[in-house]
GUTORFI-694514 format. One record per residue (C-alpha): residue in one letter; residue number from 1; y, x, z. Coordinates in steps of 0.001 Angstrom, whole numbers. Example, Ala and Ser with C-alpha at 12.3 -4.5 7.8 and 13.67 -1.06 7.14 Angstrom:
<nodes>
+-----+-----+---------+---------+---------+
: res :   n :       v :       u :       w :
+-----+-----+---------+---------+---------+
:   a :   1 :   -4500 :   12300 :    7800 :
:   s :   2 :   -1060 :   13670 :    7140 :
+-----+-----+---------+---------+---------+
</nodes>
This chain:
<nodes>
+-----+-----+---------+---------+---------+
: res :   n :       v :       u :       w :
+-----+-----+---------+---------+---------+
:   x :   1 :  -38657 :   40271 :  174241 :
:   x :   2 :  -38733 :   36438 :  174888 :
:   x :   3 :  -35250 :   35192 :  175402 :
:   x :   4 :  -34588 :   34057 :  178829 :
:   x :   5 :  -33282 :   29816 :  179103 :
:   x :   6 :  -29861 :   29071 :  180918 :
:   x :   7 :  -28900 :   25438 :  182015 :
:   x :   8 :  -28061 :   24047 :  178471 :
:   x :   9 :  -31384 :   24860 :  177385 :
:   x :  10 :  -33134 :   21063 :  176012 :
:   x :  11 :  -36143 :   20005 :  174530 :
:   x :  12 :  -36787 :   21254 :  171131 :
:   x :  13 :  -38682 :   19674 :  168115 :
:   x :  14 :  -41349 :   22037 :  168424 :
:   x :  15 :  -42393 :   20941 :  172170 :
:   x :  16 :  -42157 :   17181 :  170827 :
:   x :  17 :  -45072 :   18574 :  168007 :
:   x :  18 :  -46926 :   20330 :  170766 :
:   x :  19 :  -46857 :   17068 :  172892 :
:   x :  20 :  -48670 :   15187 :  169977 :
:   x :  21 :  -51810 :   16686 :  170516 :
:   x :  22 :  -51895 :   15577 :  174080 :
:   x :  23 :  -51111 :   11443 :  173080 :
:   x :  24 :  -54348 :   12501 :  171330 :
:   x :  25 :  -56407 :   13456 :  174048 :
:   x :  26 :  -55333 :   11144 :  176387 :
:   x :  27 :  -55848 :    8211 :  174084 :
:   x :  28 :  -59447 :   10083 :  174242 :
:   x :  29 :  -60309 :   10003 :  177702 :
:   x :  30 :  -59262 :    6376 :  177496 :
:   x :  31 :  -61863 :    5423 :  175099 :
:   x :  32 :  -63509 :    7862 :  177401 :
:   x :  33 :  -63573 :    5225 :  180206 :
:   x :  34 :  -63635 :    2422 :  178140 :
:   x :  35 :  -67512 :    3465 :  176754 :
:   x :  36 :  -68165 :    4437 :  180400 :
:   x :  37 :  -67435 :    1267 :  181752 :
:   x :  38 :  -67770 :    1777 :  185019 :
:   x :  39 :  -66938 :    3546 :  188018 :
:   x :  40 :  -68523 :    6974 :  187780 :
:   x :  41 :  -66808 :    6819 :  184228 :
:   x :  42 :  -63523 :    6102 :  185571 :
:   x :  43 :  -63454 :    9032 :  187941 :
:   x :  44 :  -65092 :   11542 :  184810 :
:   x :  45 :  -62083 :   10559 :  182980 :
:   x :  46 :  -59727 :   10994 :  185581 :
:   x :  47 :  -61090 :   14652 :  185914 :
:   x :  48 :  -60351 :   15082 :  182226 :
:   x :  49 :  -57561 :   13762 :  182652 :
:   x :  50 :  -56673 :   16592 :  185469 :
:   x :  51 :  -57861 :   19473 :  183333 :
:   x :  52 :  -55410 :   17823 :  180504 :
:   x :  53 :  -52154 :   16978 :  183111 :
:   x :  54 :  -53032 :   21127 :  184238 :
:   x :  55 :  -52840 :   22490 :  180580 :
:   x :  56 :  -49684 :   20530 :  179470 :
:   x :  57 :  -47476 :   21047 :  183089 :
:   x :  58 :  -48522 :   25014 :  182741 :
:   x :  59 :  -46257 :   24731 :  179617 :
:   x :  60 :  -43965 :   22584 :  180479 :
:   x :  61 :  -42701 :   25331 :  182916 :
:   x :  62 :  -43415 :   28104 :  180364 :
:   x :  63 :  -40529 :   26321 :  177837 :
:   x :  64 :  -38243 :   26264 :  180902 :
:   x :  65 :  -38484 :   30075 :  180792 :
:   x :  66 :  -37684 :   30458 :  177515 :
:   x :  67 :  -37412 :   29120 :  174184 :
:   x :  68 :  -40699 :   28444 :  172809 :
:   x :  69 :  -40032 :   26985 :  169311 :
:   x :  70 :  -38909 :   31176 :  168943 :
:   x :  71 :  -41125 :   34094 :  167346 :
:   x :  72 :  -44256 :   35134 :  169545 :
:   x :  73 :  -43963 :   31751 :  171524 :
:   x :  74 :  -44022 :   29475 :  168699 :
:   x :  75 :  -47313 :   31445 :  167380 :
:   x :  76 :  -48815 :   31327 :  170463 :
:   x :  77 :  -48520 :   27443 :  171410 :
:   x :  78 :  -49482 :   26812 :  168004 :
:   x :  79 :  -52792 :   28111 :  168903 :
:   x :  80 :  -52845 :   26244 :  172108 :
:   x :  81 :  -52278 :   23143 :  170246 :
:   x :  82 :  -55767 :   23784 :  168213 :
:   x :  83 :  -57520 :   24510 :  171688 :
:   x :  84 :  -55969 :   21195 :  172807 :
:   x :  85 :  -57249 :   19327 :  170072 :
:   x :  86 :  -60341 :   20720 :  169648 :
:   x :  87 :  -60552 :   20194 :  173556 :
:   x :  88 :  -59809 :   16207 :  172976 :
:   x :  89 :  -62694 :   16128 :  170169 :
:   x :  90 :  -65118 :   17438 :  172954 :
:   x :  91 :  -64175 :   14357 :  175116 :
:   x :  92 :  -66719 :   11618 :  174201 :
:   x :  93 :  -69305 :   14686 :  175132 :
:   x :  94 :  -67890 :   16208 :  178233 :
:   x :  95 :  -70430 :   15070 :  180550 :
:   x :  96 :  -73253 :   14001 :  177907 :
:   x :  97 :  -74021 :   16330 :  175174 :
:   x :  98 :  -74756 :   14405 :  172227 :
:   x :  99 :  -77591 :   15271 :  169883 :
:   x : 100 :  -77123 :   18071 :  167233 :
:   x : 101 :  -74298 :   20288 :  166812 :
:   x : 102 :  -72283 :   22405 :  169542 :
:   x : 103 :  -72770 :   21708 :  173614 :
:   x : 104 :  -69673 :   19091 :  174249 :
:   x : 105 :  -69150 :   20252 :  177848 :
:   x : 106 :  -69485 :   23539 :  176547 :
:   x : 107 :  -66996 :   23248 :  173795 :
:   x : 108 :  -64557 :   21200 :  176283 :
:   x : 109 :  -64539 :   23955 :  178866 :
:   x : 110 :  -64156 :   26967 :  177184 :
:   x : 111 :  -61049 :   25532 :  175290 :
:   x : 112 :  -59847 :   24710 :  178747 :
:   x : 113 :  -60092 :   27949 :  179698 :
:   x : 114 :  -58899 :   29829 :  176436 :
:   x : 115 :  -55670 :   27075 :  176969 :
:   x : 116 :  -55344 :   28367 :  180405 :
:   x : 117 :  -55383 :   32323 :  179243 :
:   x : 118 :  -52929 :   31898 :  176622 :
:   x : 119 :  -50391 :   30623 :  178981 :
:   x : 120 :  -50444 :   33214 :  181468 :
:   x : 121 :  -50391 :   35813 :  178460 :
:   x : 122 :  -47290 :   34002 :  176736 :
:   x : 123 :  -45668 :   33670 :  180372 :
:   x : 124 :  -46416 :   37217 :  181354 :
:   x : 125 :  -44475 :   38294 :  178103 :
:   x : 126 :  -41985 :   36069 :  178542 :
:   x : 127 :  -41188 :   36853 :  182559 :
:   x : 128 :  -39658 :   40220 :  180934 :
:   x : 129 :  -38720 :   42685 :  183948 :
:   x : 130 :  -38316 :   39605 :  186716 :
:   x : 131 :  -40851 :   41309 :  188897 :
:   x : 132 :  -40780 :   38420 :  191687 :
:   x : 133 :  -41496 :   35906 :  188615 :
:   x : 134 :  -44286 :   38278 :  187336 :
:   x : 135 :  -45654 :   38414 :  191345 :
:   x : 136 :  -45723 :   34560 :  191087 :
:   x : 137 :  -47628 :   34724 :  188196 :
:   x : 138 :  -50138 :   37031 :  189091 :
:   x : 139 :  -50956 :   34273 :  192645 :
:   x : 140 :  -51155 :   31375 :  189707 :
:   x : 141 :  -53771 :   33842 :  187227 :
:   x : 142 :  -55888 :   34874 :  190323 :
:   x : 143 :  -56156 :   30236 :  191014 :
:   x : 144 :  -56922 :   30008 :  187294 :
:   x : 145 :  -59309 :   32456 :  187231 :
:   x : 146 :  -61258 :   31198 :  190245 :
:   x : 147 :  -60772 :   27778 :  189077 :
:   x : 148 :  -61821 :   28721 :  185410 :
:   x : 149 :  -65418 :   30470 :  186749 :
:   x : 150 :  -65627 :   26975 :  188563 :
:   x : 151 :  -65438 :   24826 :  185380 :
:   x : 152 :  -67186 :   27215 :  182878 :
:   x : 153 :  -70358 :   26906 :  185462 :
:   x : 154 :  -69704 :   23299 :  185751 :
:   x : 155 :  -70498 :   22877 :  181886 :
:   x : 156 :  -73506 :   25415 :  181489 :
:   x : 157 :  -75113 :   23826 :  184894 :
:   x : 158 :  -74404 :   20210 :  183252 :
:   x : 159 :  -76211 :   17182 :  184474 :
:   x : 160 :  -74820 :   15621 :  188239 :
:   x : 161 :  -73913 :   19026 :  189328 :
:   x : 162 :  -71260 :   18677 :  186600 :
:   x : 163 :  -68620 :   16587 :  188176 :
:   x : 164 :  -68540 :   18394 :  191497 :
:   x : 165 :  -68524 :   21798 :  189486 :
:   x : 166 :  -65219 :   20368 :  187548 :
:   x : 167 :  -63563 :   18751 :  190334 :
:   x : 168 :  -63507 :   21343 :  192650 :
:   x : 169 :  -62610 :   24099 :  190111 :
:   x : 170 :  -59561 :   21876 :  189229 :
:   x : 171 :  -59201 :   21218 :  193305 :
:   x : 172 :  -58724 :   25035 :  193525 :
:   x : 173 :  -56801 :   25531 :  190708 :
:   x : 174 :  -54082 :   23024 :  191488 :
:   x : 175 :  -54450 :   23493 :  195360 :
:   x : 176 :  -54104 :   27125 :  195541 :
:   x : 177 :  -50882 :   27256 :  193019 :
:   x : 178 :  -49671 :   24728 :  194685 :
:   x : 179 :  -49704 :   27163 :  197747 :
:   x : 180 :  -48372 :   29864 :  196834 :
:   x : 181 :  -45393 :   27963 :  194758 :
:   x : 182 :  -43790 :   25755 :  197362 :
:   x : 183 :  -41081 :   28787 :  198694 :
:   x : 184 :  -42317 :   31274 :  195520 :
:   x : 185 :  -40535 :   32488 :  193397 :
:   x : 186 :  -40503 :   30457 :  190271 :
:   x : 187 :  -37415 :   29758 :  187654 :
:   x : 188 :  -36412 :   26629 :  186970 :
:   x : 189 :  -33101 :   27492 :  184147 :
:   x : 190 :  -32306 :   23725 :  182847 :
:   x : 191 :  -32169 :   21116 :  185013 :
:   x : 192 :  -31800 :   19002 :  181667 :
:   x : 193 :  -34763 :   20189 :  180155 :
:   x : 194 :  -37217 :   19860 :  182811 :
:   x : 195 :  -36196 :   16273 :  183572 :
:   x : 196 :  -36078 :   15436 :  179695 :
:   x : 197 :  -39687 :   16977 :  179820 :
:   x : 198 :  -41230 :   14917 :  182077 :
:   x : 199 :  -39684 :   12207 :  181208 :
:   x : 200 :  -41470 :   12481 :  177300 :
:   x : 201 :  -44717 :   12818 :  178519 :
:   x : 202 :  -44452 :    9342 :  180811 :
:   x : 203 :  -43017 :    7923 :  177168 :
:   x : 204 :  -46080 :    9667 :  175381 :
:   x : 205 :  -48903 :    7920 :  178239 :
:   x : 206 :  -46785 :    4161 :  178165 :
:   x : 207 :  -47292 :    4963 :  174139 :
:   x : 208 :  -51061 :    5541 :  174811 :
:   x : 209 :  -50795 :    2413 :  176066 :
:   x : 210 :  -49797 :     205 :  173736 :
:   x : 211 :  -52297 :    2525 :  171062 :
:   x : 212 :  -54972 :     637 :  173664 :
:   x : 213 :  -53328 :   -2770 :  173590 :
:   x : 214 :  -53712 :   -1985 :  169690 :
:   x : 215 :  -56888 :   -1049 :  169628 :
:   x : 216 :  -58576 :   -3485 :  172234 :
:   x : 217 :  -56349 :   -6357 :  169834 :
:   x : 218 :  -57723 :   -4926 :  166620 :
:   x : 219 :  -61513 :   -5237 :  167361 :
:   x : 220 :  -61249 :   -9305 :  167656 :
:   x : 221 :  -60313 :  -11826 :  165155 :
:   x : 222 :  -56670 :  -12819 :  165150 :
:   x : 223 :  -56934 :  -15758 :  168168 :
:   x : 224 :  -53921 :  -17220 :  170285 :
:   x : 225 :  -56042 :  -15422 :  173098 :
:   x : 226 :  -55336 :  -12192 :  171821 :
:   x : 227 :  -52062 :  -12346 :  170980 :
:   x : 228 :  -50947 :  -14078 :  174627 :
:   x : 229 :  -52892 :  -11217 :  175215 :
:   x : 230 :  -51171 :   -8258 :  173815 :
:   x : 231 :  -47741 :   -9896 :  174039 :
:   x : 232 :  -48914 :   -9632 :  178459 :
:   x : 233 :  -49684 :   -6344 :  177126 :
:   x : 234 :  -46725 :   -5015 :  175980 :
:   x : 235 :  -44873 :   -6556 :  178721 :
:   x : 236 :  -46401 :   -5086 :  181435 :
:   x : 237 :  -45473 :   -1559 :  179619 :
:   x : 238 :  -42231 :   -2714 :  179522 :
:   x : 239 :  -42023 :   -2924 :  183350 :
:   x : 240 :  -43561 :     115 :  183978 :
:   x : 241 :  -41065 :    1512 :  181371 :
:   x : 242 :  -38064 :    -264 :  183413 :
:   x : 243 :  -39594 :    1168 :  186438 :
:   x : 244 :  -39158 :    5352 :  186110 :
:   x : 245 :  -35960 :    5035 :  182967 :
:   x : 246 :  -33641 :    2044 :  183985 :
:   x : 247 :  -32394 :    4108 :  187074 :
:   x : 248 :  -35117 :    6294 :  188971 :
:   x : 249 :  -35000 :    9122 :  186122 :
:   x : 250 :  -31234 :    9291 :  185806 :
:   x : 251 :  -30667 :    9138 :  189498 :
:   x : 252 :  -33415 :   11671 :  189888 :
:   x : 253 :  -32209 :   14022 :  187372 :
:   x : 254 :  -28459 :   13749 :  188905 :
:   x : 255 :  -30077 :   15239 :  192285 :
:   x : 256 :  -32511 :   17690 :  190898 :
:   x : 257 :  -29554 :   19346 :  188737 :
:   x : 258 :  -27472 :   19927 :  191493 :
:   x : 259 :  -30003 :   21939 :  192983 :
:   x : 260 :  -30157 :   25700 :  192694 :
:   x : 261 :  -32648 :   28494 :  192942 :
:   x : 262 :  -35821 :   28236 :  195255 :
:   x : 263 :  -34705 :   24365 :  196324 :
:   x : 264 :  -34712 :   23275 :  192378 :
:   x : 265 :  -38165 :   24653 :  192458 :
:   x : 266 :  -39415 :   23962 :  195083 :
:   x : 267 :  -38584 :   20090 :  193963 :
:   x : 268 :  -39803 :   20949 :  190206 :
:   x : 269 :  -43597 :   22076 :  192130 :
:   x : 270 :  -43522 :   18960 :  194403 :
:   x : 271 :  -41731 :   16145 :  192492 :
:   x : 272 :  -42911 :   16407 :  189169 :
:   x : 273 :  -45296 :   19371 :  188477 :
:   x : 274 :  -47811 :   17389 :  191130 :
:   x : 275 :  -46092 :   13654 :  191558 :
:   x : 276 :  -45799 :   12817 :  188238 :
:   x : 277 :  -49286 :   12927 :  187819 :
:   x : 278 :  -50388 :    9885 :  189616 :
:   x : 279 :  -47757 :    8172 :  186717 :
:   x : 280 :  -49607 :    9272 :  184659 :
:   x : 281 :  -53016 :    8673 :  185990 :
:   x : 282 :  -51568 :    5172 :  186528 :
:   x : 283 :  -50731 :    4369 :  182885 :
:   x : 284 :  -53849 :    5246 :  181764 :
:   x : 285 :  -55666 :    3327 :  184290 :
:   x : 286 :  -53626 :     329 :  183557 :
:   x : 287 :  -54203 :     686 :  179783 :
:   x : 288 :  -57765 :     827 :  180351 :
:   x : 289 :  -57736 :   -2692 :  182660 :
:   x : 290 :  -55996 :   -4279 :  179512 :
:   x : 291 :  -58323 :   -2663 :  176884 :
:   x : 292 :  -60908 :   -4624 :  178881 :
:   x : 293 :  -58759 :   -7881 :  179178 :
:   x : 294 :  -58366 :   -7940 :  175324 :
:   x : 295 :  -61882 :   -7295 :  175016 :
:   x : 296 :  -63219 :  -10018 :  177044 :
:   x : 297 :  -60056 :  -12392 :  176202 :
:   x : 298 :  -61409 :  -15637 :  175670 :
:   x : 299 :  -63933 :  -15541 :  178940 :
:   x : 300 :  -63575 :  -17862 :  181470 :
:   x : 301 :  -66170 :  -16098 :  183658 :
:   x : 302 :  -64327 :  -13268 :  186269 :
:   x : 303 :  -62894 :  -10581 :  185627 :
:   x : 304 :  -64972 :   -7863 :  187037 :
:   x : 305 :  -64501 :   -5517 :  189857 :
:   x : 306 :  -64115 :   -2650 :  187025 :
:   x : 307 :  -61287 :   -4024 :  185257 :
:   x : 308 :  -59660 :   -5472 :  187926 :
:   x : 309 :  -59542 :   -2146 :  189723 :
:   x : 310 :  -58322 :     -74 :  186960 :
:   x : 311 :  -55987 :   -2860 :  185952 :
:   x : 312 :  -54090 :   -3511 :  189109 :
:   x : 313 :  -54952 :    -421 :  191075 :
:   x : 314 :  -53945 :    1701 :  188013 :
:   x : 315 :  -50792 :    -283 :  188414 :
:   x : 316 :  -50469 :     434 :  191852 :
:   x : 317 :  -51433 :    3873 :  191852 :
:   x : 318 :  -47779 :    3912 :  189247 :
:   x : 319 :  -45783 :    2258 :  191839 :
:   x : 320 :  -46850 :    4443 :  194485 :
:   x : 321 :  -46457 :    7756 :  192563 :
:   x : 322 :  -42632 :    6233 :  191374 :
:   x : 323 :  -42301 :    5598 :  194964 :
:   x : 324 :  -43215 :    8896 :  196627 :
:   x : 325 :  -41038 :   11161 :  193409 :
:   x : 326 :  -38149 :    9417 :  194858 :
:   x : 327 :  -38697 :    9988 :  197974 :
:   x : 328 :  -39237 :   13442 :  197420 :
:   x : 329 :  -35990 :   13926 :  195155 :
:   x : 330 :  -33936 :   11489 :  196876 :
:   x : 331 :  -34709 :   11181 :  200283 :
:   x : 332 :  -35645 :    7377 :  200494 :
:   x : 333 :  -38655 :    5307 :  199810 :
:   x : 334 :  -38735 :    2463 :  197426 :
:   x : 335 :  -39504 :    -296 :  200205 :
:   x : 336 :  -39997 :   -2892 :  197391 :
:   x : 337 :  -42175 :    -499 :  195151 :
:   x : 338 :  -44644 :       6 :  198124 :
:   x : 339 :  -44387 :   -3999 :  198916 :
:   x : 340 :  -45609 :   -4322 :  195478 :
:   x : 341 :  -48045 :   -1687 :  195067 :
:   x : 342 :  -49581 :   -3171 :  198501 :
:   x : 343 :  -49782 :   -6582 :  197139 :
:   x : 344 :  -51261 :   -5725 :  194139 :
:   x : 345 :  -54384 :   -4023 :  195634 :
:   x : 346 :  -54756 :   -6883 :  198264 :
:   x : 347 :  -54759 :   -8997 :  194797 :
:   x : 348 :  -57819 :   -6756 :  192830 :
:   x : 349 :  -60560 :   -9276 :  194908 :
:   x : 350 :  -58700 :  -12051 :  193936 :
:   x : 351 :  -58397 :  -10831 :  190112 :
:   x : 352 :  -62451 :   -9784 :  190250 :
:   x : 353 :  -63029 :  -13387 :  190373 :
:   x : 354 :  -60641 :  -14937 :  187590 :
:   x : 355 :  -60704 :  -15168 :  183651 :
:   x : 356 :  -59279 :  -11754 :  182159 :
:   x : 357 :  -56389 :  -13552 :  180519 :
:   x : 358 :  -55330 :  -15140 :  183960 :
:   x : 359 :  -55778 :  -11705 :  185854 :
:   x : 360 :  -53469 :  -10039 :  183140 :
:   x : 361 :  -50953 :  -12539 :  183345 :
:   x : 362 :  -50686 :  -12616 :  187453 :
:   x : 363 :  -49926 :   -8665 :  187095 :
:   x : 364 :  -47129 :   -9423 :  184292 :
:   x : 365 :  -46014 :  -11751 :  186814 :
:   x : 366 :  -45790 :   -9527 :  190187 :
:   x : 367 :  -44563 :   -6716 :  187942 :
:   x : 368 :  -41775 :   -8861 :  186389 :
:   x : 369 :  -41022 :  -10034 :  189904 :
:   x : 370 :  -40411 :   -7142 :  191166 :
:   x : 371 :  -37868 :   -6073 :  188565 :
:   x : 372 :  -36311 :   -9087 :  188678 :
:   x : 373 :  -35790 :   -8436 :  192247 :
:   x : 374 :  -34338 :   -4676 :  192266 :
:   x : 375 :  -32285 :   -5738 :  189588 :
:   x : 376 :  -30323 :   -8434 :  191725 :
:   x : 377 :  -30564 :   -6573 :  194974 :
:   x : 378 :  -29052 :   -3167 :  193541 :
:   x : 379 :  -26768 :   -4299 :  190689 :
:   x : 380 :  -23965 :   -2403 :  191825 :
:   x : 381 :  -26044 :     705 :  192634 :
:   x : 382 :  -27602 :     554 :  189445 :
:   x : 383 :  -24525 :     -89 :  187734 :
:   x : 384 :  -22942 :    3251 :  188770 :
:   x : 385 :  -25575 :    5539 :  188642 :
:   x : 386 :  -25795 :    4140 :  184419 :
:   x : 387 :  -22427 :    4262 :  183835 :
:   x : 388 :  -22398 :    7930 :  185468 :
:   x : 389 :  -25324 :    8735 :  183243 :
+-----+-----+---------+---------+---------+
</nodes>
């Protein structure tokens, strides 16, 4: 039998490992976008990027339960990390089959799926005799399985019908667990651990994003227009860094662990299983917008309405998804988060029309700005809840 977590349960080694395979993928469905180049490509990446946020949350909530670096559990995500990364080769095919070899969408899907099976198998075993936790789990297998029929169809229809097949079998996936799990009756044993958890995988996407700043950087000769560029780079990961771990994660993870029982999960389901997502979705957007900067560095032509959406609106979509976790773990909105957010998609026209270099720099700047200004208006605030930490 599985053993059962208690509240000094904390990330392991072995769920660092598993995490690897998802900086993979998600450095994939970058690329992804980045071949794409446009907007139909954006939004086929951001459904990968669904089916991949679905598979790694799903175990995120499975190591809560119990120690997976243990016996049966370590066997079994080791498996799951091969469908993951055999899922994240299938990327650069998952809505075009290239010639010769296996069907990409094919291949993409039914990892999905065999990803998906494995974790209600490992969670069923390690529920043990908690019959309301095994109820729970049978409401979240009957959404998979639906969902599953949804994207298996998707990739043996292929062509347009694809995306809509996809996106709504991840729409009823998500939707209906989300459902039934608001009041169910799912365990949430460390506070520390699920915090810690979540807080990795924001680390792992702001590292995808400096792999992009790396890899737009490395496919131009050494100019002082690509380093100004990747220094503007770096520093706008640094903000977004400063953003969730200078003060919204600690404070966050102060509130969530004084929570008990079907309130901590209810906020684990709502705050982080579903709002850290748009983070997420964020980072990569905004590594995608400077992939194109350093790619088109020394132009003096516009921008483009492509890379000035993903750039700034991926940044804004960050702000707004930092913005609405607190409010749903704290109680308050970040007024000067949604100022900024706001301002930055009035700004995407304005950025359409300038050089790439000057539209990545005016996003440094507003982002700087902004911590600049929390820092001086909540010193003492921010002081305490560090100090506390």
């Amino acid at each position: 039998m599985a053993r059962v977590s208690d509240e000094s349960h904390r990330v392991t080694t072995f769920e660092l490992f598993f995490d690897l395979v998802f900086v993979f993928a998600f450095t994939q469905v970058t690329g992804f976008m980045a071949h794409e180049h446009s907007f139909h490509g954006v939004l086929q990446g951001m459904i990968i990027l669904g089916l991949l946020w679905w598979s790694w949350v799903s175990f995120s909530w499975l190591a809560n339960q119990t120690h997976v670096d243990e016996g049966l559990m370590r066997f079994g995500l080791s498996a799951v990390m091969v469908a993951v990364f055999i899922a994240a080769l299938a990327i650069p095919e998952a809505f075009a089959d290239f010639a010769g070899g296996l069907d990409g969408p094919l291949v993409l899907a039914v990892s999905y799926v065999v990803i998906r099976i494995l974790h209600v198998a490992l969670y069923a075993h390690a529920a043990g005799d908690d019959q309301p936790l095994r109820r729970q789990l049978a409401k979240m297998t009957a959404a998979m399985v639906l969902g599953s029929i949804l994207i298996i169809t998707g990739a043996v229809v292929n062509g347009p019908a694809q995306i809509w097949f996809w996106m709504a079998g991840l729409i009823v996936d998500c939707g209906l667990t989300f459902l039934t799990s608001r009041r169910g009756d799912w365990r949430v044993h460390s506070a520390a651990h699920w915090t810690e958890r979540f807080g990795l995988i924001i680390i792992l996407a702001l590292g995808e994003s400096i792999v992009a700043i790396g890899v737009g950087a490395s496919q131009e000769p050494v100019s002082v227009p690509i380093l100004l560029g990747a220094a503007a780079g770096i520093m706008l990961s640094l903000g977004l860094w400063w953003l969730y771990f200078d003060v919204t994660a600690i404070a966050a993870e102060h509130r969530f662990a004084a929570l008990r029982g079907p309130a901590r999960a209810s906020a684990a389901v709502e705050a982080y299983t579903y709002l850290h997502l748009p983070l997420v979705a964020g980072i990569v957007l905004s590594a995608l917008g400077v992939e194109d900067v350093l790619a088109h560095v020394e132009d003096t032509e516009g921008f483009g309405a492509l890379g000035a959406t993903a750039l700034f609106g991926g940044t804004a979509l960050y702000l707004l998804g930092n913005t609405a976790f607190w409010r749903r773990v704290g109680g308050e909105w970040k007024t000067w988060r949604l100022g900024a957010a706001t301002l930055l998609l009035v700004l995407i026209p304005v950025a359409v029309h300038i050089a790439p270099l000057a539209a990545l720099a005016l996003i440094v700047v507003v982002v700087a700005a902004l911590v600049a200004v929390e820092s001086l208006r909540y010193a003492t605030g921010r002081t305490a809840i560090r100090t506390s930490h």
